[in-house]
C-alpha positions in Angstrom: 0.0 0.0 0.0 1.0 3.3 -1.1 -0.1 7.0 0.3 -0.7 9.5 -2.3 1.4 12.9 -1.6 -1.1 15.0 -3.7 -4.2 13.8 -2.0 -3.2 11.5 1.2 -5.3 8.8 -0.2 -4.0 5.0 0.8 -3.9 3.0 -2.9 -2.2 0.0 -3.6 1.1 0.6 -5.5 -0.2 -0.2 -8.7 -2.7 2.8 -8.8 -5.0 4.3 -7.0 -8.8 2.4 -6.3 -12.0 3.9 -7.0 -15.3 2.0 -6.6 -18.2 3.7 -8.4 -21.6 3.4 -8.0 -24.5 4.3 -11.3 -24.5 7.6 -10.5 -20.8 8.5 -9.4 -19.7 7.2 -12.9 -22.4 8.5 -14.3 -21.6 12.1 -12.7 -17.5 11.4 -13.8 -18.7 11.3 -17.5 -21.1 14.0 -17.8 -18.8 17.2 -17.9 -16.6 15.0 -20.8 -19.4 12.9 -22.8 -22.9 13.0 -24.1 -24.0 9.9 -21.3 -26.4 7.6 -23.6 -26.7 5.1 -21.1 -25.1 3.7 -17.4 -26.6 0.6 -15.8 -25.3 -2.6 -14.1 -24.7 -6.0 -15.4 -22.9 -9.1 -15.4 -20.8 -10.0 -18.2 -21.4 -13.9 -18.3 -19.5 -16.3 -20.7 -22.1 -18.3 -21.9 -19.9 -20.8 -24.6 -17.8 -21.8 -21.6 -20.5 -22.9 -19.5 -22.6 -26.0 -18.8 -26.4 -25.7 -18.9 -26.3 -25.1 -15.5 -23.5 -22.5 -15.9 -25.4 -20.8 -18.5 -29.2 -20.8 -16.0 -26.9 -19.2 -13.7 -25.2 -16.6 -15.5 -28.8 -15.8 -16.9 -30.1 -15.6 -13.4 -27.1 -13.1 -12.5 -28.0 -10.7 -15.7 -31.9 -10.7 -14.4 -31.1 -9.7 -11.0 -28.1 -7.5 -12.1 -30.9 -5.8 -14.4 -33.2 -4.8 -11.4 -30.2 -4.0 -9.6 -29.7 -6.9 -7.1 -25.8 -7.1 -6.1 -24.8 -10.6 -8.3 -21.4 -12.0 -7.6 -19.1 -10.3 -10.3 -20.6 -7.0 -11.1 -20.2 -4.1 -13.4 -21.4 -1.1 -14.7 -21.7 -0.9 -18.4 -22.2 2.6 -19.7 -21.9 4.0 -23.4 -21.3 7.7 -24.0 -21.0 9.9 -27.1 -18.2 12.5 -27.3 -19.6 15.9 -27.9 
């Protein structure tokens, strides 16, 4: 762990470590990009699963639609430059 000398925040030495939420990313983009659209998902390799695997990962994009915390999360957003 690292201490920034600009800001005093604690990071780990590769870089410091943000976690957004919808609408901190969503608030980081606007002043740069046209913000089309920011919501949460799971990116799920379907080809690599079983059937099993693949009800799953379908279950985790469902609840990661109505914003349920799934195991692997992200935040997909698309933006246009201005």
């Amino acid at each position: 762990m690292r201490v920034c000398p600009r800001c005093g925040e604690v990071f780990h030495r590769w870089g410091h470590q943000k976690s957004f939420d919808i609408k901190t990313i969503h608030d980081e983009l606007l002043p740069f990009f046209e913000v089309l659209e920011v919501r949460r998902t799971a990116f799920v390799a379907f080809r690599e699963r079983s059937f099993m695997g693949k009800l799953k990962g379908l279950i985790q994009l469902v609840m990661a639609k109505y914003g349920a915390a799934v195991a692997g999360p992200s935040i997909y957003f698309s933006v246009r430059k201005r």
